[in-house]
N, C-alpha and C positions, 0 to 999 in steps of 0.2 A: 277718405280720411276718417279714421275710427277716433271716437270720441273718445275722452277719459269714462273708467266708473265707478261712481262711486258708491259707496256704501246706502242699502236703502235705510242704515239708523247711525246717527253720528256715534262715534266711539265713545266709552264712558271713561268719563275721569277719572282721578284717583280715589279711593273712599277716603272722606273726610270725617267720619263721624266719629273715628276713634273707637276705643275700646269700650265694650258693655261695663258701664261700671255703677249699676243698679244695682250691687251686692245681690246678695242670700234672698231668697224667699222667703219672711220671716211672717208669713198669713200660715206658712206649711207647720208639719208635724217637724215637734224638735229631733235632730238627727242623734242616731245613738251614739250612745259611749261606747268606747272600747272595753269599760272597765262594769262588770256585772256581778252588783251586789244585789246577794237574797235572803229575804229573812221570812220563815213562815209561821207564822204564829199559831196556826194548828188548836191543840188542845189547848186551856189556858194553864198559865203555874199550879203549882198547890200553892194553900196557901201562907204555908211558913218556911220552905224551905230557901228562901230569895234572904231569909236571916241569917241562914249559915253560910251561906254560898260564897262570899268573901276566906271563909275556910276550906272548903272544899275545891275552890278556884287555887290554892296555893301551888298544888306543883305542877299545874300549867304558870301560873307567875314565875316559876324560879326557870323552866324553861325559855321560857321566853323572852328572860333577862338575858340568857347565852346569845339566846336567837336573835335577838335585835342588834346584842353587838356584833353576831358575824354579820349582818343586815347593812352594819355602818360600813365595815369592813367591804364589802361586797357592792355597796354604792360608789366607795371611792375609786375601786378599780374599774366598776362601769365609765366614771366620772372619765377617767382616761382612757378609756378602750372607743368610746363615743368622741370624743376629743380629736381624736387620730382615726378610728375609723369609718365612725357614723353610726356602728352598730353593737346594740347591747347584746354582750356573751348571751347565749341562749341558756347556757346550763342556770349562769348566777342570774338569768333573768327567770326562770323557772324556783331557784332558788327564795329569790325578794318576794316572787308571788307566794309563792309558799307560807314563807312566813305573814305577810298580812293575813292569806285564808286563817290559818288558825290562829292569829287574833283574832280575825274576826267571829270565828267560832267561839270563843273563849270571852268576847264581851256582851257577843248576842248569849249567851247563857248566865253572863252574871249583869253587871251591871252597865252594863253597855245599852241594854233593852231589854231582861228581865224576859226576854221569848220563848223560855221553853227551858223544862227540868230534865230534858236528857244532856247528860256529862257529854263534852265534845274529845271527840277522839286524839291521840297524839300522833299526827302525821301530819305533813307537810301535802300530803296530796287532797286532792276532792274527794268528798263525801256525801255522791248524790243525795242520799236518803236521809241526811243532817238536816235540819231547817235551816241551816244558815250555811251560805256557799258564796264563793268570788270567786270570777274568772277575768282575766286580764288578755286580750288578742296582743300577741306578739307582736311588735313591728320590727318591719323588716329593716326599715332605713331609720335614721332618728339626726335631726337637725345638728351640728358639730357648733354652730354658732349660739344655737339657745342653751346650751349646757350648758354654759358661763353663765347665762342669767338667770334663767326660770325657775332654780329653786332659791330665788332671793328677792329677784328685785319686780318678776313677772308675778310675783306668787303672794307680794303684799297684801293686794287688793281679800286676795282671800284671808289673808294671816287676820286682818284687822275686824273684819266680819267675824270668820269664828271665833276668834277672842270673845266679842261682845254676846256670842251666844254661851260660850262658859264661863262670860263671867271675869277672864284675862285668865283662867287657868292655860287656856290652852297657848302654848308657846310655839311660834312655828306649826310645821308639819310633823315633829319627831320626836315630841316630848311624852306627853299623859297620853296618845293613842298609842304609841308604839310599845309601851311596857305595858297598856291594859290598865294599868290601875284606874279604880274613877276618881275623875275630879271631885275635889272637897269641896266644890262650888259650882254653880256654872246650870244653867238650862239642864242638861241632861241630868245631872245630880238630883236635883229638883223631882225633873220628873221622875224619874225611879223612885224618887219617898213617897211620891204621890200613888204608884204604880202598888208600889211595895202594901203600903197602909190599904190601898182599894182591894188589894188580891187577898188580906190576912181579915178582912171584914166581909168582905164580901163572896167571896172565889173569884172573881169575875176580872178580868182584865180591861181597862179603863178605856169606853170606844173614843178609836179619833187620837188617843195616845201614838199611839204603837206606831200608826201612819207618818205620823209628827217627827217621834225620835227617829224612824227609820229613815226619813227625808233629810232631818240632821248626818247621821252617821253614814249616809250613802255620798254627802258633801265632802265631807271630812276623808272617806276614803278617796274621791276623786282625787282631791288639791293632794293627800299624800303621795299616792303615785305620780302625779307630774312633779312635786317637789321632788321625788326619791328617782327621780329620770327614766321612768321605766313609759312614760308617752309624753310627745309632743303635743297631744290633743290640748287645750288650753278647758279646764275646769268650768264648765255654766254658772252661773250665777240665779241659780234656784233650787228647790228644795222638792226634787221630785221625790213625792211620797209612796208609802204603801210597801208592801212586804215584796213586789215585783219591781222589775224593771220599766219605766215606760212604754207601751209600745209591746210588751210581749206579754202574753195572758199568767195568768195568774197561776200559785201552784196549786196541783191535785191534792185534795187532800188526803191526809195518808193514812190509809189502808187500816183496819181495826188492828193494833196492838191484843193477838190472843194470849200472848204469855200474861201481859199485864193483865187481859180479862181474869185471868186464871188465878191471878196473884188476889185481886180488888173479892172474887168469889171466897177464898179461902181467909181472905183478912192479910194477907203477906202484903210489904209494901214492898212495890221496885226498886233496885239500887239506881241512885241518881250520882252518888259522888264517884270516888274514883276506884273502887274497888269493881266498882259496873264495867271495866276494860282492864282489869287484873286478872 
């Protein structure tokens, strides 16, 4: 008669432990944004042109009052194309980025951050060799559920902090950043008079500033992209500083300008406004 046999290790149960739900690793390095703002501060300003430069800024401003309204335009049929499909048009998403790049060209030159006296170019595309650059990674899919809420009710939390850093100038995500003008109030305001008075006394650009406002303006541009739908990433809640991004080295700096040698030798001053791209 043959025995039964069994197992030489009894079967194992069911797992009971459930799901990992230890969260994130938050001892680790913060993970990157999608969204890559740059600002190089290079050579410092002169020291009086940051006077006029509210004039010289003008017909990037009158641009970029067209440009933001096709901007709204172009959010609301994302609004529904994400709605319905999940996925933001690539063209009007190459479009939206666009336009933030050259704002953000156009307030790192005036009073945005006061970073550098060359005149920002009129395209909508990148401009390696500009000290000031955004790049936004496309996403492929984008949540149909959160487009109802995130640039309203998700996007508070940030509305209410940047307020308090300018001061209540800033309204939402789509007011004083999106046409450029600066706030008649507010943190940054501030610091550009401080900036402005140190560069027109001194030459010198104010150390510890520039890292500051940068950490500001790199916030500002986060929450506007998730408000403006162009990422589900949900905005950090800090103020990563400095003219890079976290995480990626720093810019080269760039290369000795010989025309301008040639100009400073002779007494000729470089063209900084807008005849410098006519």
């Amino acid at each position: 008669m043959t025995g039964t046999a069994y197992p030489s290790e009894p079967p194992s149960g069911p797992d009971l432990s459930g799901p990992d739900i230890s969260g994130p690793n938050l001892s680790g390095p913060n993970p990157p944004h999608p969204l890559v703002v740059r600002g190089d501060l290079g050579t410092p300003p002169g020291r009086w042109l940051w006077l006029v430069k509210w004039l010289l800024a003008i017909p990037h401003y009158i641009v970029l009052f067209f440009l933001w309204i096709a901007f709204v335009v172009v959010t609301v049929i994302a609004f529904f194309a994400i709605l319905f499909t999940g996925r933001y048009p690539r063209s009007l998403f190459d479009f939206a980025v666009g336009v933030l790049r050259w704002n953000w060209r156009v307030s790192f030159y005036s009073y945005g951050a006061l970073g550098t006296d060359r005149y920002p170019p009129f395209t909508l595309a990148d401009v390696p060799d500009y000290p000031a650059g955004l790049e936004l990674s496309y996403p492929e899919t984008l949540s149909r559920g959160l487009v109802l809420v995130k640039w309203w009710l998700l996007a508070i939390p940030h509305y209410l902090i940047l307020a308090a850093f300018s001061g209540g100038a800033y309204i939402a995500a789509r007011s004083t950043q999106y046409d450029d003008r600066p706030d008649a109030i507010g943190v940054i305001a501030v610091l550009m008079l401080i900036v402005g008075f140190g560069l027109l006394f001194t030459g010198r650009y104010l150390p510890g500033v520039f890292d500051f406002v940068m950490g500001i303006q790199r916030w500002v541009l986060r929450v506007t992209v998730y408000a403006a739908l162009l990422t589900d990433v949900y905005p950090p809640f800090r103020l990563d500083q400095g003219g890079s991004e976290p995480g990626t080295p720093p810019s080269a700096p760039n290369p000795p300008d010989f025309a301008t040698t040639g100009q400073a030798a002779t007494g000729d001053q470089p063209r900084t406004g807008p005849e410098a791209y006519g």
